[in-house]
C-alpha positions in Angstrom: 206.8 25.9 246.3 206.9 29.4 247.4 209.9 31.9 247.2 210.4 35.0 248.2 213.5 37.1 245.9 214.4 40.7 247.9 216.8 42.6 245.7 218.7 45.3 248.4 220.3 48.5 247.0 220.8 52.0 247.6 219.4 54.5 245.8 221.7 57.2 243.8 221.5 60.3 246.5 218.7 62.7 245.2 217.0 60.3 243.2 214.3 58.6 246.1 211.6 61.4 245.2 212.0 60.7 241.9 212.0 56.4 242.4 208.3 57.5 244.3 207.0 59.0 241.2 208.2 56.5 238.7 206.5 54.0 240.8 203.6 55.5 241.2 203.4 55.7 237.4 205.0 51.8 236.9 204.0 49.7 239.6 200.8 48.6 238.6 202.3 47.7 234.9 205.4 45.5 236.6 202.4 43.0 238.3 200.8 42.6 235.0 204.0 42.4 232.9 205.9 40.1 235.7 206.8 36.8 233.9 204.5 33.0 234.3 205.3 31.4 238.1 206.6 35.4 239.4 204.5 38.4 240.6 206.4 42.0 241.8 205.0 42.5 245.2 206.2 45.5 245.7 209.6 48.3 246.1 209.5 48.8 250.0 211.8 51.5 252.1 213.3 49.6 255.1 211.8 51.6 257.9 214.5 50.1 260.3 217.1 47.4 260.1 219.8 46.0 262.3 221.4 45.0 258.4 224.4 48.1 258.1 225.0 46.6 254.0 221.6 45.9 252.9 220.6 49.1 251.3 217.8 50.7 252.4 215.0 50.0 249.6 213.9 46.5 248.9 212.2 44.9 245.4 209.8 41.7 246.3 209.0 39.7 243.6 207.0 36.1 244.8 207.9 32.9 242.9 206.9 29.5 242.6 209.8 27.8 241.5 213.1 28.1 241.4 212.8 27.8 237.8 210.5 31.2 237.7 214.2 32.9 238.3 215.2 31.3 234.6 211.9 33.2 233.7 212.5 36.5 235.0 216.4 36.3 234.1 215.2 35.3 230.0 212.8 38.4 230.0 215.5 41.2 229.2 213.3 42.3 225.7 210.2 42.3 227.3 208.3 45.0 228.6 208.4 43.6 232.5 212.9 43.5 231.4 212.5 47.0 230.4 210.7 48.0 233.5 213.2 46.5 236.2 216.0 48.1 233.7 214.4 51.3 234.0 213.9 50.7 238.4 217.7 49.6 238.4 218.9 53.2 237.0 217.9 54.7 240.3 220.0 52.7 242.2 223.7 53.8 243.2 225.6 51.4 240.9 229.0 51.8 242.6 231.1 48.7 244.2 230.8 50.4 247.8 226.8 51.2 247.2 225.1 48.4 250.0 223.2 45.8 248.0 222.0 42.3 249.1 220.0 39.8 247.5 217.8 37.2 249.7 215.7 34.2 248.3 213.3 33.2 251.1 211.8 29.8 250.3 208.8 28.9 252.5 209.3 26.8 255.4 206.5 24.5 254.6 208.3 23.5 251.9 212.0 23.7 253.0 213.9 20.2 253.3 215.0 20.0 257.3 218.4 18.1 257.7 218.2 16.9 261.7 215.6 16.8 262.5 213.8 13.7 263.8 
């Protein structure tokens, strides 16, 4: 199987230069610390968006099963829990901040109901 996880938020006013830099700094150690069956794509900007609640930057991580989510939700201690801690402080945290979470599962492998 293939999934897709896109984790939506806002980041905390002032704080997008600073989310550049950290990445710059981090990405490359979230690939090679991303848990067995998951691999961090990417942080993305949305460039444009008809979505008004999504937030505006986007986390990617690629899995292959829906039991690589147990994997990345068990991995609080490790260094790849410490990293997406450390990503998650630069976004806004309140209740009115837009967030959204999407799991994208590839068609290919999708179960169609109806169809003949």
């Amino acid at each position: 199987m293939d999934f897709l996880n896109l984790q939506g938020g806002t980041v905390t006013q002032g704080r997008m230069g600073e989310l550049k830099g950290w990445l710059d700094v981090h990405e490359g150690e979230l690939r090679d610390t991303a848990p067995e069956g998951t691999e961090y794509i990417g942080t993305y900007v949305a460039v444009f968006t008809s979505e008004k609640d999504a937030g505006a930057v986007f986390t990617v991580m690629r899995m292959d099963s829906y039991g690589a989510m147990d994997r990345i939700a068990a991995s609080p201690g490790s260094r790849f829990g410490e990293l997406v801690n450390e990503l998650i402080e630069f976004f806004d945290q309140s209740a009115t901040a837009p967030t959204s979470s999407i799991l994208l599962k590839a068609l290919t492998d999708a179960t169609l109901w109806g169809e003949s």
